[in-house]
SERO-4910 file (N, C-alpha, C, O; in steps of 0.05 Angstrom, whole numbers):
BEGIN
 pado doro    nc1    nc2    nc3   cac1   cac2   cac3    cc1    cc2    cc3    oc1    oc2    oc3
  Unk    A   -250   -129    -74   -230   -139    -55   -246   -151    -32   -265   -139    -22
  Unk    A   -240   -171    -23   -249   -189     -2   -231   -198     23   -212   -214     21
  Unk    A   -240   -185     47   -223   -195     72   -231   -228     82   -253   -237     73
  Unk    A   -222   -239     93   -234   -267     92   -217   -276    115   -196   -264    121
  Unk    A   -224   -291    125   -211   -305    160   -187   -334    142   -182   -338    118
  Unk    A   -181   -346    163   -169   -370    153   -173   -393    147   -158   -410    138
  Unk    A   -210   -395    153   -226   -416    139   -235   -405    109   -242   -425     96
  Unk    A   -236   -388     98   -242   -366     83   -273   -357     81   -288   -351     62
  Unk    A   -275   -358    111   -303   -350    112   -294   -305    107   -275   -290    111
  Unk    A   -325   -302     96   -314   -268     78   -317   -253    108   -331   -266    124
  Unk    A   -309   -236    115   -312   -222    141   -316   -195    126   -317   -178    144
  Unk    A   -318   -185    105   -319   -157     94   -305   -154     66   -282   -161     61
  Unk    A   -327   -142     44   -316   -127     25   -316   -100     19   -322    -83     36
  Unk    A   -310    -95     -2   -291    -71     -7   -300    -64    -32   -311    -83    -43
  Unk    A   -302    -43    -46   -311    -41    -66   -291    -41    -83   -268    -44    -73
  Unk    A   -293    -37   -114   -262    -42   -128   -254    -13   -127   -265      8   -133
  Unk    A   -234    -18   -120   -211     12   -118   -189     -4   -141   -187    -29   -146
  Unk    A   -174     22   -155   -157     18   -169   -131     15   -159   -116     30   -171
  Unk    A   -121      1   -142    -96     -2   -125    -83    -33   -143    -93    -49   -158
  Unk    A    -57    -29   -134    -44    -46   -133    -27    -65   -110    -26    -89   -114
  Unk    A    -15    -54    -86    -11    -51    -65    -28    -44    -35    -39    -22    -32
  Unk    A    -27    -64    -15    -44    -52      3    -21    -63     36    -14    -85     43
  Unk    A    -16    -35     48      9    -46     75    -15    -33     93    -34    -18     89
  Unk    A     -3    -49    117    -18    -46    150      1    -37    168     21    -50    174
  Unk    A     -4    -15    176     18    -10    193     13    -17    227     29    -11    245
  Unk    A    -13    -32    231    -29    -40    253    -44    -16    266    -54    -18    289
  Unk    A    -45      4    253    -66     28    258    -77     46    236    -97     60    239
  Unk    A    -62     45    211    -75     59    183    -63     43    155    -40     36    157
  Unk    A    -73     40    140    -77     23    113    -61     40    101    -61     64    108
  Unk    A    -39     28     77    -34     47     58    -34     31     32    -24      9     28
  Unk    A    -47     50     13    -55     44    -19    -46     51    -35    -50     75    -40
  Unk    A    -28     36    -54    -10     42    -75    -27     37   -101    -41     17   -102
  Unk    A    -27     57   -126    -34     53   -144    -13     41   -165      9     36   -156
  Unk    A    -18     36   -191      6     37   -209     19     51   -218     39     47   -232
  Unk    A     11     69   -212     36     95   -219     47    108   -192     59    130   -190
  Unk    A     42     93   -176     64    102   -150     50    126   -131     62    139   -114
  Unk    A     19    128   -139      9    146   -113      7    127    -86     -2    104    -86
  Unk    A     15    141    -66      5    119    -43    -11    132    -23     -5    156    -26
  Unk    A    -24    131    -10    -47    139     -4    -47    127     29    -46    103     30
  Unk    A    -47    144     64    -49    136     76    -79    133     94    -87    153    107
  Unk    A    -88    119     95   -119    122    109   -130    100    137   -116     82    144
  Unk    A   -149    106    147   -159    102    166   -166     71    157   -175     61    136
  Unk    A   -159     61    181   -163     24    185   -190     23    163   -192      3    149
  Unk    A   -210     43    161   -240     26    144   -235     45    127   -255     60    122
  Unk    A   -204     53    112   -205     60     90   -221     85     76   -216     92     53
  Unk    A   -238     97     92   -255    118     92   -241    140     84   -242    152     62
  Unk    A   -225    147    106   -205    176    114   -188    173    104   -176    152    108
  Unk    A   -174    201     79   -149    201     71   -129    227     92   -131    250     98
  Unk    A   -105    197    101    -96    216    122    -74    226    113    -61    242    126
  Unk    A    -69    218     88    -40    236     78    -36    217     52    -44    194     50
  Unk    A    -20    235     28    -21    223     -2     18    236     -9     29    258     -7
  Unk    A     24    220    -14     48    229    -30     61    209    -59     52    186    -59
  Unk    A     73    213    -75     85    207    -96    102    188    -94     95    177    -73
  Unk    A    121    177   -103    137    157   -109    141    147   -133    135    123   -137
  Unk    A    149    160   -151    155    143   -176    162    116   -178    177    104   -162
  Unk    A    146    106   -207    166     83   -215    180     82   -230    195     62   -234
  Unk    A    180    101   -241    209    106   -268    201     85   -290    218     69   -297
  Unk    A    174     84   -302    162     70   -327    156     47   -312    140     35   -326
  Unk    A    161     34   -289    150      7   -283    121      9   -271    107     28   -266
  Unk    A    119     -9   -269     88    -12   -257     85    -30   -229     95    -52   -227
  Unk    A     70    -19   -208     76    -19   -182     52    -41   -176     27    -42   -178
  Unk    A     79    -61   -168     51    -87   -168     43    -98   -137     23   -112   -134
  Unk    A     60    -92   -117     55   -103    -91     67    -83    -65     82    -65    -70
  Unk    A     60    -87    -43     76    -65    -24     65    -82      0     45    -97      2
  Unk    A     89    -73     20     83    -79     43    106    -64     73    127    -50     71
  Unk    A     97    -70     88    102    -54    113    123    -70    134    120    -88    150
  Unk    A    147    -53    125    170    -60    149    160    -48    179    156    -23    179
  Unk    A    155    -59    201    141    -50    229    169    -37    247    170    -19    263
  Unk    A    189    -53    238    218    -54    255    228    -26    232    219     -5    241
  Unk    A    233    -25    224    248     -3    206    226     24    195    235     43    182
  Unk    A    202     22    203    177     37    196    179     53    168    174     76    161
  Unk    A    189     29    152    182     30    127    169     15    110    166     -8    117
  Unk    A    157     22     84    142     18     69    155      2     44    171     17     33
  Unk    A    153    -23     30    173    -26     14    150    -37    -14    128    -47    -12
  Unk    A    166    -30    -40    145    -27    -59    158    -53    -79    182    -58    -75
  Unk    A    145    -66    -99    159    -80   -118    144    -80   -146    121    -89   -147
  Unk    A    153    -73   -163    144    -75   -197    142   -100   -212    159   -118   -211
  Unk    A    119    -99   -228    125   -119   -243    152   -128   -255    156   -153   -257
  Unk    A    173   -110   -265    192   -116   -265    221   -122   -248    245   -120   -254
  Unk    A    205   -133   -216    220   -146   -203    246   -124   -183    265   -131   -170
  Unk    A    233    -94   -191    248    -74   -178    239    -65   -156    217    -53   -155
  Unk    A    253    -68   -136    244    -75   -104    247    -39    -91    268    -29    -98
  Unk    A    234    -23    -77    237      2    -72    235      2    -47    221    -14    -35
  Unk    A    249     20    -37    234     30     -3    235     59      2    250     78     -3
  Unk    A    216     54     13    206     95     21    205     93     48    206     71     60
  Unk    A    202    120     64    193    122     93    162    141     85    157    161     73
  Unk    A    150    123     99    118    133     87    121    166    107    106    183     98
  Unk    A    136    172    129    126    193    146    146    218    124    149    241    132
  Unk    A    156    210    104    174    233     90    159    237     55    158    258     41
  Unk    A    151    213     50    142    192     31    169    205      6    169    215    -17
  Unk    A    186    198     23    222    204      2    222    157      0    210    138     12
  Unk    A    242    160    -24    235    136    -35    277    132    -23    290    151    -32
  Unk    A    289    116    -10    319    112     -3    326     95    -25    349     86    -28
***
């Protein structure tokens, strides 16, 4: 994984983690796998600050990202099934 500016000069990599999903909440990272672990950690990814579940019910969890106004987390599957959780309950609405 490669961070890169808007010239795409590289500003930092990452080693390969098995994720699928990656949200910013503008103070901790959260990492979704394909089977719906998500994972909350420290801006350099180091520190795991909290892990909870979320099924996908047989789909596979291909993107995620971070509502700032609603302080939720919202997940989407390859098969086009759109989810939302509150990462501070990690309950899926």
């Amino acid at each position: 994984m490669i961070h890169t500016d808007e010239t795409g000069t590289v500003l930092q990599s990452f080693s390969q983690v098995p994720i699928t999903g990656i949200a910013f909440d503008g103070v901790n990272l959260y990492f979704e796998d394909s089977l719906g672990t998500i994972t909350k950690r420290t801006s350099d990814r180091a520190t795991i600050l909290n892990s909870f579940s979320a099924p996908t019910a047989g789909q596979i969890a291909e993107d995620m990202a971070r509502d700032s106004k609603r302080q939720r987390l919202y997940r989407i599957t390859r098969n086009s099934v759109l989810a939302r959780m509150d990462p501070a309950t990690g309950r899926l609405e």
